[in-house]
C-alpha positions in Angstrom: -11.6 -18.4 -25.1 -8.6 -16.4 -24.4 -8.6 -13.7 -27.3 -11.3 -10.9 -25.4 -12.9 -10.2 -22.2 -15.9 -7.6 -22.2 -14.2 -6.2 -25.2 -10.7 -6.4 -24.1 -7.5 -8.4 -25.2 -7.1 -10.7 -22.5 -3.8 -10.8 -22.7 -4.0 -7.0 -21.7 -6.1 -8.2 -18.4 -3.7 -11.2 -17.5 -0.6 -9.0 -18.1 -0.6 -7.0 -15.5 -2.1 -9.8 -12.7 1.2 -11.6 -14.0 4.2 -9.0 -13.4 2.7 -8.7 -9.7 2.8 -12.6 -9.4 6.0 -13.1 -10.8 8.2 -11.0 -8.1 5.7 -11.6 -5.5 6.7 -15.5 -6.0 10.3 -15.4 -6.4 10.1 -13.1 -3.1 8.4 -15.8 -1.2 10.0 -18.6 -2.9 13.4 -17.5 -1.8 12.2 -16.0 1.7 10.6 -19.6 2.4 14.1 -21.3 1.4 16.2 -19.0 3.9 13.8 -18.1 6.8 13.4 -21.2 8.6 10.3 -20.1 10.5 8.7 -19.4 7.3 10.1 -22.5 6.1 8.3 -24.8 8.5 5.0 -23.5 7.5 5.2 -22.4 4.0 7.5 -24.4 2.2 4.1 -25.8 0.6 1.5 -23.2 0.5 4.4 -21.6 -1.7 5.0 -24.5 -4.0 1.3 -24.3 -4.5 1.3 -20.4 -5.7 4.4 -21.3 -7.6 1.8 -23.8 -9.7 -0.8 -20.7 -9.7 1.9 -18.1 -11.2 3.1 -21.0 -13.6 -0.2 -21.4 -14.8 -0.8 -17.6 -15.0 2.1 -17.1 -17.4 1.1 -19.8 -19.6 -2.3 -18.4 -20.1 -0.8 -15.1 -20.2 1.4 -16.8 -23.1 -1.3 -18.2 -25.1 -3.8 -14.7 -24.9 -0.4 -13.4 -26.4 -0.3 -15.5 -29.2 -4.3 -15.3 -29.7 -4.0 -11.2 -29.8 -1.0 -11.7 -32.0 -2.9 -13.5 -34.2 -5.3 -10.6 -34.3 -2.9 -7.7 -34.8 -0.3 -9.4 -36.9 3.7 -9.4 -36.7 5.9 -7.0 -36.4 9.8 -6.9 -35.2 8.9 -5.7 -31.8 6.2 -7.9 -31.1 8.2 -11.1 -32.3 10.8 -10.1 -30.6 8.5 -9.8 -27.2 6.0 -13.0 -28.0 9.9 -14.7 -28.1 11.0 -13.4 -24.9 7.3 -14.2 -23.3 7.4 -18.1 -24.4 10.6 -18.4 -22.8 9.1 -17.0 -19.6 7.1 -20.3 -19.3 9.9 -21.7 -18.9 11.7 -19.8 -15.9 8.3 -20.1 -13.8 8.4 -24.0 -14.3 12.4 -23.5 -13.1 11.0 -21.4 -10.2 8.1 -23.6 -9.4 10.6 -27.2 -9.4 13.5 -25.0 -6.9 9.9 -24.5 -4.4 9.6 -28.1 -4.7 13.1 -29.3 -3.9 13.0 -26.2 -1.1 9.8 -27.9 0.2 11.3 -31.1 0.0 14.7 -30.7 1.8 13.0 -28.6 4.8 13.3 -30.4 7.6 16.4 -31.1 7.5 19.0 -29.0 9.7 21.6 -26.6 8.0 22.0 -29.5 5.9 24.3 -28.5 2.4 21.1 -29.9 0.3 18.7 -27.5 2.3 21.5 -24.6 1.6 22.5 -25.9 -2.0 18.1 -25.5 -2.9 18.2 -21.8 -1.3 21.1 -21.2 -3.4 19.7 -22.2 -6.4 16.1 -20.9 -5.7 17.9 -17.6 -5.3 19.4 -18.0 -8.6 16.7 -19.3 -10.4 14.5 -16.3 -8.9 16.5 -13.7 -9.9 17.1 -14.9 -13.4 13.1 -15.2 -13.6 12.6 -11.5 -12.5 15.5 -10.3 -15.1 13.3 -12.2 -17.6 9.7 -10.6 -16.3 11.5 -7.5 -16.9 12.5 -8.1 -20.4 9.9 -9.5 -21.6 7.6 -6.3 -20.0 9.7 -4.0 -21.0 9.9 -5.5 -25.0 6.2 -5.5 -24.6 5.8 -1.8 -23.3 8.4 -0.5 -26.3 6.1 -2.4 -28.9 2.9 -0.7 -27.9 4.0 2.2 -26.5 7.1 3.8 -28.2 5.7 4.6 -31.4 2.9 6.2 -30.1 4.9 8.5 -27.5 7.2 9.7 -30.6 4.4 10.9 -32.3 2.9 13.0 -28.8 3.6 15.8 -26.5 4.5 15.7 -23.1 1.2 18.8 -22.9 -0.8 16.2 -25.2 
């Protein structure tokens, strides 16, 4: 199910959906936990594209492994199929710090409400250092070999 699309590694295809999600999340995630007009209306309808971008990087995960599979192992690409599972992982962190910012709201320039911007701040920009790194292992496995061997004139 997730190896090809029209001919196409999928993983390819969900890529590149998934490093504009990613910062476009954390962006909203922490502008909904310090903008209290935003706050008040879309505390939620940001915990629910936190649960779209999770999902989206766990598919994007498993058409990894499934063109992995395909292609085979090689130092680069371990090293960027490890990075990319742990990336799972920092959009389930960002997706729990929307909850608790969703959940502690309402309440006025409370220390929890400031305490869940903090750490949605924190957890955000750890997950875009991570998107970053694993993008940029990915880009160096497919990519650098094949520029060493090219001209800039082609």
């Amino acid at each position: 199910m997730l190896d090809t699309f029209r001919g196409l590694p999928t993983h390819v295809l969900l890529l590149h959906a998934t490093v504009v999600l990613v910062p476009v999340t954390c962006l909203v995630t922490v502008l909904v936990a310090f903008w209290p007009r935003v706050r008040s209306i879309g505390a939620w309808p940001v915990v629910g594209l936190n649960v779209v971008t999770a999902g989206l990087v766990w598919l994007t995960a498993m058409a990894g492994a499934r063109l992995e599979a395909r292609i085979g192992v090689n130092p680069q690409i371990a090293r960027h199929s490890g990075l990319g599972l742990q990336l799972r992982w920092f959009a389930v962190a960002l997706l729990v710090t929307s909850v608790l910012v969703a959940l502690v709201r309402t309440r006025r320039g409370g220390p929890m409400r400031l305490g869940a911007g903090v750490l949605a701040t924190v957890v955000a920009l750890a997950t875009l250092v991570w998107v970053f790194r694993v993008g940029e292992s990915g880009a160096t496995a497919v990519w650098k070999a094949v520029i060493a061997n090219t001209t800039a004139g082609g």
